[in-house]
C-alpha positions in Angstrom: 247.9 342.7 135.1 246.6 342.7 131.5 243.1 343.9 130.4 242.0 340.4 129.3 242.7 339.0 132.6 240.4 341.2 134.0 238.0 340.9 131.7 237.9 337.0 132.8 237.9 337.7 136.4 234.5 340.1 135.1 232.7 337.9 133.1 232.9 334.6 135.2 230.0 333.3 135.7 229.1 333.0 138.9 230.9 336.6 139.4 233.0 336.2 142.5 234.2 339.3 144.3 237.7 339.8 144.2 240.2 342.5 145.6 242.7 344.1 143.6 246.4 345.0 145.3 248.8 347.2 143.9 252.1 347.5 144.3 252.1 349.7 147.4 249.9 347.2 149.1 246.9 349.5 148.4 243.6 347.1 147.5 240.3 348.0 146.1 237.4 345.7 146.4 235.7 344.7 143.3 232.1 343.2 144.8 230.2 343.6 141.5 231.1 343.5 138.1 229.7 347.1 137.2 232.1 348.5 139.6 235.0 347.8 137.6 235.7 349.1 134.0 238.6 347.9 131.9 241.0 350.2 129.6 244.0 349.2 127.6 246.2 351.1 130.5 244.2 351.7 133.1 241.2 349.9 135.6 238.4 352.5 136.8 237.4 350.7 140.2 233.6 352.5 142.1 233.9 352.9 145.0 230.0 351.7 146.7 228.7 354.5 149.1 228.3 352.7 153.0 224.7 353.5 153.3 224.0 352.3 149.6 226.5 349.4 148.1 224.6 349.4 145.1 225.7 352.6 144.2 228.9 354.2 143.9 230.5 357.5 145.6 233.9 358.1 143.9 236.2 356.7 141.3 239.5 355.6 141.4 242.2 355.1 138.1 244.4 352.2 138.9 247.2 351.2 136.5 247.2 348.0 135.2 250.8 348.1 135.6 250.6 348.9 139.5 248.3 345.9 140.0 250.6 343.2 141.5 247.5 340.5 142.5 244.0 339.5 142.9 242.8 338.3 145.9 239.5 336.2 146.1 236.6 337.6 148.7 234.9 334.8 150.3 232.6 337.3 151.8 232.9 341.0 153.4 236.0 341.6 155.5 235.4 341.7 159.5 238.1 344.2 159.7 235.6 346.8 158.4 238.6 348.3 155.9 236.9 350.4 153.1 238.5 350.5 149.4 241.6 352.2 149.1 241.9 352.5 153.4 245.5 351.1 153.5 247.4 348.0 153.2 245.9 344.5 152.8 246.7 341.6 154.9 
């Protein structure tokens, strides 16, 4: 994934939440664009807190190169997978 496509997938407008899957089928939910900052390398994804999703809890440093696809969210998952809990479907 490069930086600039990214950066499009942040500055659409309407944003529309996205997932991001890496190359060991690991995805992180991107539900608002503050969430996700953009290096030359790397993506820092926040990780929202259950009781507030406004707010993050932790970090996590993705590499750009590790990031295989973006998947669309049409709204929240029924599955009730968190960021980073294992492989998407």
């Amino acid at each position: 994934m490069t930086p600039e496509g990214l950066k499009d997938l942040l500055h659409k407008q309407p944003f529309e939440p996205f997932r991001l899957v890496q190359s060991d089928g690991t995805g992180y939910e991107v539900r608002h664009p503050d969430f996700l900052m953009v290096g030359i390398r790397q993506a820092v994804v926040g990780l929202p807190l259950k009781s507030d999703p406004t707010l993050f809890d932790r970090m996590v440093t993705l590499d750009l190169l590790h990031i295989n696809r973006v998947e669309p969210l049409a709204h929240k998952t029924k599955s009730g997978k968190q960021n980073g809990s294992g492989k998407t479907t």
